[in-house]
C-alpha positions in Angstrom: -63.0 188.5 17.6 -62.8 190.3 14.3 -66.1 191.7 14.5 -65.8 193.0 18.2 -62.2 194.9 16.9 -64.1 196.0 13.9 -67.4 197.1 16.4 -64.9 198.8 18.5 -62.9 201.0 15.5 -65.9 201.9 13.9 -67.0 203.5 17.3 -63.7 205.4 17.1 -65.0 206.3 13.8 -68.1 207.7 14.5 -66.6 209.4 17.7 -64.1 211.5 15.6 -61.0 209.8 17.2 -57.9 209.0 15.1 -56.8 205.2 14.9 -53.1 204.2 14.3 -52.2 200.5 14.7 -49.4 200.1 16.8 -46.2 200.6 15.3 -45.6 198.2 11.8 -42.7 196.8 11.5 -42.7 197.0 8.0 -42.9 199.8 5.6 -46.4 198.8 4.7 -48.9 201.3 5.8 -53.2 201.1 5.3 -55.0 204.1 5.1 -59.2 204.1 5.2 -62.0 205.4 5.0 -64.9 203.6 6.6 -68.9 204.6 6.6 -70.2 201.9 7.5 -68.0 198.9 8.6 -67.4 197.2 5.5 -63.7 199.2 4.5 -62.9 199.0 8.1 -63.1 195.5 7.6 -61.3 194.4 4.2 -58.9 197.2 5.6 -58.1 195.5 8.4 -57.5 191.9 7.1 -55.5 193.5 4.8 -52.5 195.2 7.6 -53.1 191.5 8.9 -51.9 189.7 6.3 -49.5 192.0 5.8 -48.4 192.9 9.2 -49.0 196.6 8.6 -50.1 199.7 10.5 -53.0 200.8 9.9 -54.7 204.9 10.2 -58.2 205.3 10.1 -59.3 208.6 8.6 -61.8 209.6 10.6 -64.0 212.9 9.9 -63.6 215.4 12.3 -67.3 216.2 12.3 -68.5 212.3 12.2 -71.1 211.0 9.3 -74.7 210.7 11.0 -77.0 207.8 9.2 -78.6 211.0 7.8 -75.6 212.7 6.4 -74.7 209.1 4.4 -78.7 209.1 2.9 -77.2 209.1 -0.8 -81.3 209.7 -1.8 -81.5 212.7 -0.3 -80.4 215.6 -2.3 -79.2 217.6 1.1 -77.8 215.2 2.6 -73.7 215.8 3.9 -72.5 213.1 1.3 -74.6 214.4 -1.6 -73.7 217.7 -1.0 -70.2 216.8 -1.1 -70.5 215.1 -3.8 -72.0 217.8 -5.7 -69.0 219.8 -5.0 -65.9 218.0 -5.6 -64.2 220.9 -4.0 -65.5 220.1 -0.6 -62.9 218.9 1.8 -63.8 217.9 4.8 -61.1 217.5 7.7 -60.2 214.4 9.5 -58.6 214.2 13.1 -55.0 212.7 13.6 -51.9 212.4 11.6 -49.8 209.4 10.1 -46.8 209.1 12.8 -43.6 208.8 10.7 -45.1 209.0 7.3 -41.7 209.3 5.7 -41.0 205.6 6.8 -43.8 203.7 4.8 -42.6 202.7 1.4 -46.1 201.1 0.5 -49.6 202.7 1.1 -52.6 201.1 0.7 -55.8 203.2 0.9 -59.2 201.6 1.0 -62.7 203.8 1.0 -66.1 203.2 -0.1 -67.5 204.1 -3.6 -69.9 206.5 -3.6 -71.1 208.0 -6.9 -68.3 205.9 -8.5 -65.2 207.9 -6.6 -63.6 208.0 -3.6 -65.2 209.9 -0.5 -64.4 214.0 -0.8 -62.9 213.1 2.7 -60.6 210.6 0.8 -59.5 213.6 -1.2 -58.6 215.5 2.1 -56.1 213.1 3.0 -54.1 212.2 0.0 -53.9 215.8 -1.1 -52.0 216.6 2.7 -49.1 213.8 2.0 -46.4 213.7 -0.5 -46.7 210.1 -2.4 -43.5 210.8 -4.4 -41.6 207.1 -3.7 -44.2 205.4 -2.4 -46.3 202.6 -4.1 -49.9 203.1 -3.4 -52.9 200.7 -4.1 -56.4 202.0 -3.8 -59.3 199.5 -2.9 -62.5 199.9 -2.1 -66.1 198.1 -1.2 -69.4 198.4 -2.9 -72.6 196.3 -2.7 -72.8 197.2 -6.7 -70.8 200.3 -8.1 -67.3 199.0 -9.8 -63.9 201.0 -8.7 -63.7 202.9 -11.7 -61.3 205.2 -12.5 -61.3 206.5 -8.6 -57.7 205.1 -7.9 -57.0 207.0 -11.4 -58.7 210.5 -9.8 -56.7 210.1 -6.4 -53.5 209.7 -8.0 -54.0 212.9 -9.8 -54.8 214.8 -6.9 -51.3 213.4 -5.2 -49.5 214.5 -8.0 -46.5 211.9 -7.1 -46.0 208.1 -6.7 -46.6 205.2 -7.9 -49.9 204.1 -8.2 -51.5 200.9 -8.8 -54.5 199.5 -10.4 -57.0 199.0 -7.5 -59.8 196.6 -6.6 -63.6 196.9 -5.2 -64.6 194.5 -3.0 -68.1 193.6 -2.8 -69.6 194.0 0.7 -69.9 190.7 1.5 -65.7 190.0 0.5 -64.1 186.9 2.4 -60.7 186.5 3.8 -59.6 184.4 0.6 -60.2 186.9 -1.9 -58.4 189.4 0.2 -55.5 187.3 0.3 -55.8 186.0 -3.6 -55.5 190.2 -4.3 -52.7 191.0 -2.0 -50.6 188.5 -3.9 -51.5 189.9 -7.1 -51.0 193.4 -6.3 -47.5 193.3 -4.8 
């Protein structure tokens, strides 16, 4: 079941189309950032356990397999990451933003940081009273100090130490995390 919600959001993903959960009925929100599946995932057994909402940031010009080639030099993603000042836009907006008291926001590392798209997001919300906690998935780069960078592009909030996942994370370690970090 998981995997045919998962199969269906990552086409939404790739298709440019914004994704918001149906309404939470808590002031828990989860924000990601998915290239290939594996955020999408940990993102989404993380608004289970928690009973959140969920919004997918989705590019509006979507990631080919050739734009997320991190071995080629011109690739979209190396470019990007070559100039932190690229930002490039993502479709939809965060219905009632103001409401969510807690904001997790999960991406994958590449180059040891957060997705320049990542960037686009946090830097078009005000964080000030919010708790946020970063996490993110990696087959074998650590999180780093990427929460660290995020927070000082929001400028406001509180922000938590994060957690990589590796890309093979289960439910249990999920859950064992979402304990800790509340």
């Amino acid at each position: 079941m998981l995997k045919q919600m998962s199969a269906g959001l990552v086409t939404c993903l790739y298709l440019g189309m914004a994704t918001l959960s149906q309404a939470s009925e808590n002031d828990t929100l989860v924000v990601y950032f998915s290239a290939s599946g594996r955020t999408e995932t940990a993102a989404m057994t993380i608004a289970g356990e928690l009973k959140a909402a969920t919004f997918a940031i989705n590019p509006t010009i979507p990631y080919s397999v050739k734009d997320l080639d991190y071995r080629n030099p011109e690739s979209r993603s190396s470019r990007e990451h070559r100039d932190s000042a690229l930002r490039p836009d993502y479709s939809g907006e965060v219905a009632e933003w103001d409401k969510y008291e807690t904001v997790y926001i999960g991406y994958p590392i590449w180059w040891g940081e957060a997705p320049n798209i990542v960037y686009t997001f946090v830097e078009k919300h005000d964080f000030a009273g919010k708790t946020v906690i970063t996490f993110s998935t990696s087959g074998s780069s650590e999180h780093g100090a990427s929460g660290d960078h995020l927070a000082e592009k929001a400028g406001a909030g509180n922000w938590k130490t994060g957690k990589r996942f590796s890309s093979t994370v289960n439910t249990s370690e999920i859950r064992r995390w979402i304990k800790e970090s509340r």
